[in-house]
Residue frames relative to the residue before (quaternion, step in Angstrom):
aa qw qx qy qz dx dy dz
X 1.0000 0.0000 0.0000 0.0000 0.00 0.00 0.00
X 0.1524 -0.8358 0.5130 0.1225 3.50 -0.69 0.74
X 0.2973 0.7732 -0.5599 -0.0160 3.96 -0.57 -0.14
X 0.4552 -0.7622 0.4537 0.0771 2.75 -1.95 0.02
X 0.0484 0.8879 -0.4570 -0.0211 3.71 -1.12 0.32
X 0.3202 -0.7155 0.5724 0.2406 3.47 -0.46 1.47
X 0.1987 -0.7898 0.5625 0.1423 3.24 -1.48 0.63
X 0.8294 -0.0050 0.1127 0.5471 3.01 1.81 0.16
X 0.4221 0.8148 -0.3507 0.1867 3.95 0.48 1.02
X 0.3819 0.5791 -0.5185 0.5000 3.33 -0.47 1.32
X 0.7271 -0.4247 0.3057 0.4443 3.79 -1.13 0.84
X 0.5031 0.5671 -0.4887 0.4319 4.27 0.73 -0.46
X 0.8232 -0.2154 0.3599 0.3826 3.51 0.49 -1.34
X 0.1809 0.8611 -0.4606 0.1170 3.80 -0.55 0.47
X 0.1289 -0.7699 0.5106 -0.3605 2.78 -1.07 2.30
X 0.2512 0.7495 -0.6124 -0.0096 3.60 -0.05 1.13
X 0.1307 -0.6415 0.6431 0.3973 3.49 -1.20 0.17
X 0.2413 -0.6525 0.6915 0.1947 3.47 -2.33 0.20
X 0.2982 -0.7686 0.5524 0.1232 3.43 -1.15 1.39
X 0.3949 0.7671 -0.4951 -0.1023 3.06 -1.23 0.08
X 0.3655 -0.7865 0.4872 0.1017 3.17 -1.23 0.97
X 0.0325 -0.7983 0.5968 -0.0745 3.53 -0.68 1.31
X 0.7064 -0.2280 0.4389 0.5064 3.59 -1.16 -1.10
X 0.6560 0.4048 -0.4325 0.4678 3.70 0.42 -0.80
X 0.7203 -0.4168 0.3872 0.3969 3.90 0.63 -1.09
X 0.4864 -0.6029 0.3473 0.5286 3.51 -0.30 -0.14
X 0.2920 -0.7390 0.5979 0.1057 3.46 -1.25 1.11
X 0.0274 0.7694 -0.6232 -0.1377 3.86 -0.98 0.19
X 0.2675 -0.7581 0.5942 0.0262 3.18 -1.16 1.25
X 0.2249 -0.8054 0.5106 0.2000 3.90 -0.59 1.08
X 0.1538 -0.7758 0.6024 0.1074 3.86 -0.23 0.45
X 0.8185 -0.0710 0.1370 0.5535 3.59 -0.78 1.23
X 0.0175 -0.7990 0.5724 -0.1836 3.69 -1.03 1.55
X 0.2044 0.8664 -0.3964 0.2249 3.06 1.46 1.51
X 0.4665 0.4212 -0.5695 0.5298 3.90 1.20 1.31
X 0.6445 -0.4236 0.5041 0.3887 2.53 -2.20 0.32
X 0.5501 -0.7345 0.2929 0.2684 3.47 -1.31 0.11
X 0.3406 0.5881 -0.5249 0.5125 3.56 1.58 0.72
X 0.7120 0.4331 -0.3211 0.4499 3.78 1.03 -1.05
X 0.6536 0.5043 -0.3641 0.4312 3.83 0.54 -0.82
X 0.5764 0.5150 -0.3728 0.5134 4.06 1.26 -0.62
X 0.4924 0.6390 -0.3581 0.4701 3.70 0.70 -1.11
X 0.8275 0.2477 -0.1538 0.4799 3.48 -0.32 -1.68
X 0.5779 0.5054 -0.5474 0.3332 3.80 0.67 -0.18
X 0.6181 0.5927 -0.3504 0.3793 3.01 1.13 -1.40
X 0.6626 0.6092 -0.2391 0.3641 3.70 0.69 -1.23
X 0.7172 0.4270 -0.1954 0.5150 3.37 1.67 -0.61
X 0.3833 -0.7285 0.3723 0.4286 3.46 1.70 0.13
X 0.3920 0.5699 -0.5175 0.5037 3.29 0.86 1.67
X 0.0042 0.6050 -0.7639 -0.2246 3.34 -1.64 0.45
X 0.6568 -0.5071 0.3568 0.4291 3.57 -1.72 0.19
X 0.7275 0.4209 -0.4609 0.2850 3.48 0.39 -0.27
X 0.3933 0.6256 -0.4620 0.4904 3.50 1.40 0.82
X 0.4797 0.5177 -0.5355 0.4638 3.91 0.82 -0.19
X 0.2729 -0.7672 0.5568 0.1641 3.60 -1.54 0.48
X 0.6764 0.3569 0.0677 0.6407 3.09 2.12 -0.95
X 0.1531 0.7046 -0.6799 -0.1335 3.38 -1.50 -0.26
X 0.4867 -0.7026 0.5180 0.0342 3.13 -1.01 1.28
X 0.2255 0.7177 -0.6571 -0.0475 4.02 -0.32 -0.01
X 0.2431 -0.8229 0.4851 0.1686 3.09 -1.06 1.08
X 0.7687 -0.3208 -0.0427 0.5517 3.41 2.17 -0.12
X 0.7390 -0.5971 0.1575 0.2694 3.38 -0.83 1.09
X 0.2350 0.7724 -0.4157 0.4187 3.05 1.51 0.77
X 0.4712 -0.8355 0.2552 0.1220 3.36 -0.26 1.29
X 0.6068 0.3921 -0.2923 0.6266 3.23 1.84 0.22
X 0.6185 0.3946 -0.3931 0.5542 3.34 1.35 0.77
X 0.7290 0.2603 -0.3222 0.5450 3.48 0.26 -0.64
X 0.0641 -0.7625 0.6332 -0.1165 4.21 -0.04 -0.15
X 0.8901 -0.2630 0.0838 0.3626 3.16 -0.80 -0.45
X 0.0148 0.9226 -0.3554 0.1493 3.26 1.55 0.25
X 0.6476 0.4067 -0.2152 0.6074 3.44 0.94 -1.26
X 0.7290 0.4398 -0.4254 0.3067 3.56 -0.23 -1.27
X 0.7052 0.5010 -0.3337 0.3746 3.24 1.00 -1.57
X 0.7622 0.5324 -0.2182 0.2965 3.69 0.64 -0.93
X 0.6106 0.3835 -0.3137 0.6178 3.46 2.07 0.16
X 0.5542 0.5450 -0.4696 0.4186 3.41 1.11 0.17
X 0.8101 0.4174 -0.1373 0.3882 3.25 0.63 -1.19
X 0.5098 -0.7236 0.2905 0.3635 3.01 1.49 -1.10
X 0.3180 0.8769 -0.2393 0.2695 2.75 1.66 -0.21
X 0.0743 -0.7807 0.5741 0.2354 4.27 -0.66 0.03
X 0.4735 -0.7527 0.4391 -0.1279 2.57 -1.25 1.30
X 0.0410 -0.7935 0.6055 0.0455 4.09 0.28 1.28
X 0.2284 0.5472 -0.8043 0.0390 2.80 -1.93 0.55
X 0.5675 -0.6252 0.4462 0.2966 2.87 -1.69 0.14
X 0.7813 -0.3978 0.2287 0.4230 4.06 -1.19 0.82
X 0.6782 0.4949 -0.2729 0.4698 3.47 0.97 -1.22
X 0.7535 0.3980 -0.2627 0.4525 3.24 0.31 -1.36
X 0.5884 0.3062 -0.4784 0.5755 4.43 1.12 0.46
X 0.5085 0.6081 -0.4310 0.4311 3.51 0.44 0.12
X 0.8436 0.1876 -0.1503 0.4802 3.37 0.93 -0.90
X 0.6783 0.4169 -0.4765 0.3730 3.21 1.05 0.75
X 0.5433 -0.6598 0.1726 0.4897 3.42 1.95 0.74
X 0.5840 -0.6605 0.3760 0.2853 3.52 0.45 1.31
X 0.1412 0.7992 -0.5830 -0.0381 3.41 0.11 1.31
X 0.5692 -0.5753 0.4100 0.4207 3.26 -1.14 -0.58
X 0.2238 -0.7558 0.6150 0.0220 3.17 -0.53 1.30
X 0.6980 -0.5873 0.3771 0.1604 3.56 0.53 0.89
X 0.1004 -0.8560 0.1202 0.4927 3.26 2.04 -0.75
X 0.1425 -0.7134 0.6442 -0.2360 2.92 0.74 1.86
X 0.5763 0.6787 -0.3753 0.2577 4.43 0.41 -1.35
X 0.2255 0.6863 -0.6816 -0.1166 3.44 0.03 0.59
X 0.1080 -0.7257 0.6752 0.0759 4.13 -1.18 0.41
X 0.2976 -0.6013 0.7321 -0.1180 2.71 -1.41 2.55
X 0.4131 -0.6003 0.6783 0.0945 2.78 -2.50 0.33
X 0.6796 -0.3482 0.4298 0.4819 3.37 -1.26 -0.24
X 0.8675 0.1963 -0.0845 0.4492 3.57 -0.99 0.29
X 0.5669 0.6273 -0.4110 0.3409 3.55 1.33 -0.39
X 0.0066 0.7207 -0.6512 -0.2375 4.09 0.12 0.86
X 0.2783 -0.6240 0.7270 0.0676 3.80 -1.76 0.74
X 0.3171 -0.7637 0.4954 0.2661 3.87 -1.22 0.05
X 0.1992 -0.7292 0.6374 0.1494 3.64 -0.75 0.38
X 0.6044 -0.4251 0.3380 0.5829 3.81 0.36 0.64
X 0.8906 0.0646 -0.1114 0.4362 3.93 -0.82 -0.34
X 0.5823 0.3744 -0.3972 0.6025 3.68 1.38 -1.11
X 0.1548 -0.4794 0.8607 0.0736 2.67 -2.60 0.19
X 0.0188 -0.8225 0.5595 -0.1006 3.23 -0.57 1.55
X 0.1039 -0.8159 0.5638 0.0749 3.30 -1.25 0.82
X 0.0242 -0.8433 0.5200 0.1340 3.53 -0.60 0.51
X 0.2047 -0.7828 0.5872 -0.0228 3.54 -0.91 1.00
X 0.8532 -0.4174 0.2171 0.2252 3.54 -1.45 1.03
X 0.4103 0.7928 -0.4331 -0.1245 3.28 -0.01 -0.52
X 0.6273 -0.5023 0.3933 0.4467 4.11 -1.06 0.15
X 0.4170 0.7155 -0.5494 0.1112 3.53 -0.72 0.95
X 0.3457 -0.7737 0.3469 0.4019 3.66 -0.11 -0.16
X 0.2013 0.6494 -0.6312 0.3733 3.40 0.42 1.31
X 0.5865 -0.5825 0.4349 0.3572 3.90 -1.52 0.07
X 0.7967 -0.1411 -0.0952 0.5798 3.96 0.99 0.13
X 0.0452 0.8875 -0.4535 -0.0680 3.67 0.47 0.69
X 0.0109 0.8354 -0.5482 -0.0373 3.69 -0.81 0.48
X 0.1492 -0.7099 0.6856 0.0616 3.25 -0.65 0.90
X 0.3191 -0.8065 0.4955 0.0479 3.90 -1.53 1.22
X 0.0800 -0.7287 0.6250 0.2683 3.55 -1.40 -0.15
X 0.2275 -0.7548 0.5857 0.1882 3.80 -1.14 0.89
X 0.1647 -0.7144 0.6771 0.0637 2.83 -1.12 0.11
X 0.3190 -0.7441 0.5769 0.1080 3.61 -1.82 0.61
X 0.6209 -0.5748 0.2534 0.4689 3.18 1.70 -0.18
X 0.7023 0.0491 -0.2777 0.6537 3.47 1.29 0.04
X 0.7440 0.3682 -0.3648 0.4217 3.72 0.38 -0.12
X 0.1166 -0.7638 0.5881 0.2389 4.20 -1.09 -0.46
X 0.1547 -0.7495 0.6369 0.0931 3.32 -0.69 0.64
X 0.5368 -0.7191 0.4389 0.0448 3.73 -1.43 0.75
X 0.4145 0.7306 -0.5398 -0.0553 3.63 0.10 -0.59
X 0.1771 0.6504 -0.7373 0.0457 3.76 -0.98 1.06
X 0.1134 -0.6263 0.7223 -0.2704 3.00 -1.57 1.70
X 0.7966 -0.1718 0.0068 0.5795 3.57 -0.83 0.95
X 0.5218 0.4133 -0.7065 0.2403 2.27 -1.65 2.33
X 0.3662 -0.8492 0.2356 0.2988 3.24 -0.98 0.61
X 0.6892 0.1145 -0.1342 0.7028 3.77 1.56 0.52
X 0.3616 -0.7113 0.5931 0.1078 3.17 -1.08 1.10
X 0.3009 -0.8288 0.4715 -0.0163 3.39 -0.84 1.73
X 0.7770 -0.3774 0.2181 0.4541 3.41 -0.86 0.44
X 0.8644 0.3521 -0.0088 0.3587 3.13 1.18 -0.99
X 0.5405 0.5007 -0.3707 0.5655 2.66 1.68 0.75
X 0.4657 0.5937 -0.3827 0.5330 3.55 1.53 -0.19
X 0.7499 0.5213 -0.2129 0.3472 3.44 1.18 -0.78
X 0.4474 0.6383 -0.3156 0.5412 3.24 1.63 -0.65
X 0.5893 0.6216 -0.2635 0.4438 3.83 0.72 -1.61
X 0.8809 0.2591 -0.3264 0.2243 2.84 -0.49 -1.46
X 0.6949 0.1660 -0.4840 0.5053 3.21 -2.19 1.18
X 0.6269 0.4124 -0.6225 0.2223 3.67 0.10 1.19
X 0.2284 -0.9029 0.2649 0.2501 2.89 -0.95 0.79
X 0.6041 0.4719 -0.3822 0.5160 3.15 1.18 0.43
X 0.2228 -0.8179 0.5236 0.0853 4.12 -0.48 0.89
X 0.1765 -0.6498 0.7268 0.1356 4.10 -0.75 0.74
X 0.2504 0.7280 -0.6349 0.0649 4.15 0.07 0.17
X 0.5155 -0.5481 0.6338 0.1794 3.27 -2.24 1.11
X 0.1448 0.7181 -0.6806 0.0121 3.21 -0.87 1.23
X 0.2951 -0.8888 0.3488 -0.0358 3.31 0.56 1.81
X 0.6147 -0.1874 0.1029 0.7592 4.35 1.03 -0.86
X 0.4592 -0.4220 0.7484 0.2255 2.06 -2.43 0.11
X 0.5856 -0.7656 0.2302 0.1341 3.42 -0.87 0.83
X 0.3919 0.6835 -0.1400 0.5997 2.61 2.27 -0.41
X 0.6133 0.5646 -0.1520 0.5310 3.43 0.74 -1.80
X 0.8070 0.3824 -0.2414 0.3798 3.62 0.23 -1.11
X 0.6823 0.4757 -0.3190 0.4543 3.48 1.14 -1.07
X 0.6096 0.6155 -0.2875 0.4084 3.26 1.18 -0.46
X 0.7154 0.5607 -0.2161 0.3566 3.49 0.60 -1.40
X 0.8198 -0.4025 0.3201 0.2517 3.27 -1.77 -0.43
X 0.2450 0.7844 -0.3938 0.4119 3.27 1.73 -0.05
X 0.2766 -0.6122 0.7154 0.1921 3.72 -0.94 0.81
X 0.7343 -0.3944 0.3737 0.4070 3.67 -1.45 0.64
X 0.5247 0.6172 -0.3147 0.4947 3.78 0.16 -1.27
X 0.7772 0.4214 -0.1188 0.4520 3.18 -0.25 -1.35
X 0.5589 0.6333 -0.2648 0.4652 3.25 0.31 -0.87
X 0.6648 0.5265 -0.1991 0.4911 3.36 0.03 -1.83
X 0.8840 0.2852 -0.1476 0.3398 2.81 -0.32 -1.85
X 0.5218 0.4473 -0.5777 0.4404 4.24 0.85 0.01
X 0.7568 0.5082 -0.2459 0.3296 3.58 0.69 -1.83
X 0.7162 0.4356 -0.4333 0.3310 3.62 0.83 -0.49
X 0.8366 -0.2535 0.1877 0.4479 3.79 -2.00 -0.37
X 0.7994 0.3664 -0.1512 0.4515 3.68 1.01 -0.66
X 0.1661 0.8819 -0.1811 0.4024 2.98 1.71 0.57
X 0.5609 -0.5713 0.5610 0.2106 3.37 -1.33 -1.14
X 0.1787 -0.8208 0.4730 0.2657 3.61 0.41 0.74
X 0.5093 -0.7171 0.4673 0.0891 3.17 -1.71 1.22
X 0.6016 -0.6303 0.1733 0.4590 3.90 0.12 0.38
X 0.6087 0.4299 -0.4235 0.5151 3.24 1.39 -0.11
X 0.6558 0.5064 -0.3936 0.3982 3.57 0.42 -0.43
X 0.4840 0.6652 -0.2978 0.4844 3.36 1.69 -0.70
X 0.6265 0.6409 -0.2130 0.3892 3.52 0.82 -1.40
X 0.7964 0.4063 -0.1740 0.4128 2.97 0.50 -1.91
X 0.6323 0.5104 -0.4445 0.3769 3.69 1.01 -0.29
X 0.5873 0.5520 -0.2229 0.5483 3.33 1.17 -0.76
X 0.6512 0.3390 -0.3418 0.5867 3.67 1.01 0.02
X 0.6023 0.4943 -0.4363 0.4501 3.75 0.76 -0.38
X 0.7330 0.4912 -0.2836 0.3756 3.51 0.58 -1.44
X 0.8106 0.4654 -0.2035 0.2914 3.94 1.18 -1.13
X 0.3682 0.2993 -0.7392 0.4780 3.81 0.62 1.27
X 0.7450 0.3851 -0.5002 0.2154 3.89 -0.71 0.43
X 0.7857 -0.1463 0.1003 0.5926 3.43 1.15 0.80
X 0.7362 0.5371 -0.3373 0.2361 3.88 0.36 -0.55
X 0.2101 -0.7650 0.6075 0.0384 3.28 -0.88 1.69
X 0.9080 0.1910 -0.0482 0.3698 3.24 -0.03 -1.06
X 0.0255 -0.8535 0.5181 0.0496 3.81 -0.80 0.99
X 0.1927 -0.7751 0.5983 0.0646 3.63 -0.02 0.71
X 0.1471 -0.7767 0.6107 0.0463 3.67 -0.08 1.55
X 0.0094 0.6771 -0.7165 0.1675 3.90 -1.39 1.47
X 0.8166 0.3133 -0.4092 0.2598 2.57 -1.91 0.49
X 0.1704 -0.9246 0.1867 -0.2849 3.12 1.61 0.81
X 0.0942 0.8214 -0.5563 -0.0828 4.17 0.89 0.58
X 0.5128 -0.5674 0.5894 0.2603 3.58 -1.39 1.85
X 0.7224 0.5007 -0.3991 0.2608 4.10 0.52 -0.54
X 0.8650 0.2957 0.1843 0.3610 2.37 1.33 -1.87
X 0.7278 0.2267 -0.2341 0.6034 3.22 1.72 1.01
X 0.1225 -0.7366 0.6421 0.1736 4.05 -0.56 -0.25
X 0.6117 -0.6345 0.4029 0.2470 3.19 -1.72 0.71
X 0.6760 0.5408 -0.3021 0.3991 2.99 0.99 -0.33
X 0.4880 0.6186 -0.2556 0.5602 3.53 1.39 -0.68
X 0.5564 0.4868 -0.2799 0.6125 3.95 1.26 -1.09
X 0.6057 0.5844 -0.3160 0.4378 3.62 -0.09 -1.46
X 0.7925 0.3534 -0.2152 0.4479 3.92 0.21 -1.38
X 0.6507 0.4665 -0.3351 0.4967 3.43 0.77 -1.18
X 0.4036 0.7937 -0.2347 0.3899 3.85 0.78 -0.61
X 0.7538 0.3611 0.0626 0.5454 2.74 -0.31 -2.48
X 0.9605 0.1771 -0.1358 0.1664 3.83 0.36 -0.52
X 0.3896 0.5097 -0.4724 0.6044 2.61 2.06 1.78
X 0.7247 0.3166 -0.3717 0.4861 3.43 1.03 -0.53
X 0.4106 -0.7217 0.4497 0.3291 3.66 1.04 0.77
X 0.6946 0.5078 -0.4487 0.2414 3.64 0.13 1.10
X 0.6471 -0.5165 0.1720 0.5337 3.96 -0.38 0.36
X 0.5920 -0.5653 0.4286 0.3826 3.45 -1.31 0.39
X 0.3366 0.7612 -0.4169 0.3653 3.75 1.18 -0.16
X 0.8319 0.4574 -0.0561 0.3091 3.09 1.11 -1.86
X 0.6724 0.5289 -0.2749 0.4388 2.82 1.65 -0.27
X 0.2974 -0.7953 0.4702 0.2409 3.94 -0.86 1.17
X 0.4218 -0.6465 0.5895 0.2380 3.51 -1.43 0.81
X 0.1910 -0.5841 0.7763 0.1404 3.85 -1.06 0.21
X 0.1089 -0.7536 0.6414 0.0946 3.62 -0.55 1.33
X 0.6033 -0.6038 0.4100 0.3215 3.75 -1.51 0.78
X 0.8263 0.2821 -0.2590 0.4129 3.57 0.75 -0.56
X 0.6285 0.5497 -0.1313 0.5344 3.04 1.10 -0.75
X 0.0129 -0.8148 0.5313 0.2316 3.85 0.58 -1.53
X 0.6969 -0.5234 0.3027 0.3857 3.70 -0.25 -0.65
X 0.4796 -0.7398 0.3227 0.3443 2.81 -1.72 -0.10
X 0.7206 -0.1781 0.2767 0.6103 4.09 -0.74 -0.33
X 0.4417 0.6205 -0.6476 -0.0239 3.34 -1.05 1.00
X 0.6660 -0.6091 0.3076 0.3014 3.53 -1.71 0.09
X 0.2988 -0.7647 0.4812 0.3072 3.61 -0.16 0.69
């Protein structure tokens, strides 16, 4: 059985764990470990987790509301720690104690029950990868920062059926708001942050091959609202807003199945 739980997604911080339960035992995979670490213990605890229950950590890039405490947690506990070459390059090649394991695109690796793959995606970070796990009969998705989904990232997706997806502004919301220019640009353009329609349409490409469930994150407090997500959602993937999940920024979510 596989499932999931954001602990947190949106510029504050971002943190999913992934469960799964096989023959070997239950495995937990951390994705991105963008709180401080008095907060990232808290919400484990709150999820009926302590940290020395993580088997992994995932960094998907060195963005500072993604990687966070990453190190501290992963020499405290003990824990090893993938990313890709770029993304330790750009956070100055610490020492990870040799906890460091360093994947590629397409490279899938095991975490006891998951089988994870991470693949490429457009953002402007220094190697960013965003992954899909799997347990062997189900796949789960997380894509979060980027600013257009490429041929090959539709390709990675397809046949998951559960989806974590960035549905980052509304476009309207952004041109409008408090954003200096700069800023602007750089959420709304290709290297960017995907916008809820662009968000949609991946989640419509990927779902005649199996996708049920999308749990929309990453989520700008300025420059979007859940409910505004929820509609835009609910009417490309032709199903009720009910069905669609939020990933709240402080809080994140609860336990679901992928």
């Amino acid at each position: 059985m596989l499932r999931f739980k954001s602990l947190g997604s949106g510029s504050t911080g971002n943190a999913t764990v992934v469960q799964a339960r096989g023959g070997t035992g239950i495995s937990h995979l951390l994705v991105d470990c963008g709180l401080g670490l008095p907060q990232l213990d808290k919400r484990l605890r709150l999820a009926g987790m302590l940290a020395d229950q993580i088997d992994a950590i995932f960094v998907t890039h060195e963005h500072g509301d993604h990687i966070g405490c990453a190190r501290q947690l992963a020499l405290r506990e003990r824990i090893p720690v993938y990313m890709s070459h770029g993304t330790y390059l750009a956070i100055g090649e610490p020492d990870f104690a040799g906890l460091l394991r360093i994947v590629c695109d397409s490279q899938t690796f095991e975490v006891g029950a998951l089988q994870v793959r991470p693949f490429t995606v457009p953002h402007d970070a220094r190697e960013p990868l965003q992954l899909t796990c799997g347990d062997g009969d189900v796949r789960f998705g997380i894509l979060t920062d980027l600013g257009h989904a490429t041929a090959h990232v539709l390709q990675q997706l397809a046949g998951c059926r559960s989806l974590l997806l960035e549905c980052n502004h509304d476009p309207q919301m952004l041109a409008t708001g408090s954003y200096p220019p700069f800023l602007k640009r750089r959420v709304g353009g290709a290297w960017g942050h995907l916008a809820n329609e662009a968000a949609a349409a991946i989640a419509l490409a990927i779902q005649p091959q199996g996708l049920n469930k999308v749990m929309a994150a990453h989520l700008s407090e300025q420059n979007n609202r859940p409910d505004v997500v929820r509609e835009v959602l609910a009417r490309t993937l032709g199903c009720s807003e009910a069905d669609i999940l939020v990933a709240d920024g402080p809080s994140g979510s609860d336990w679901h199945s992928a």
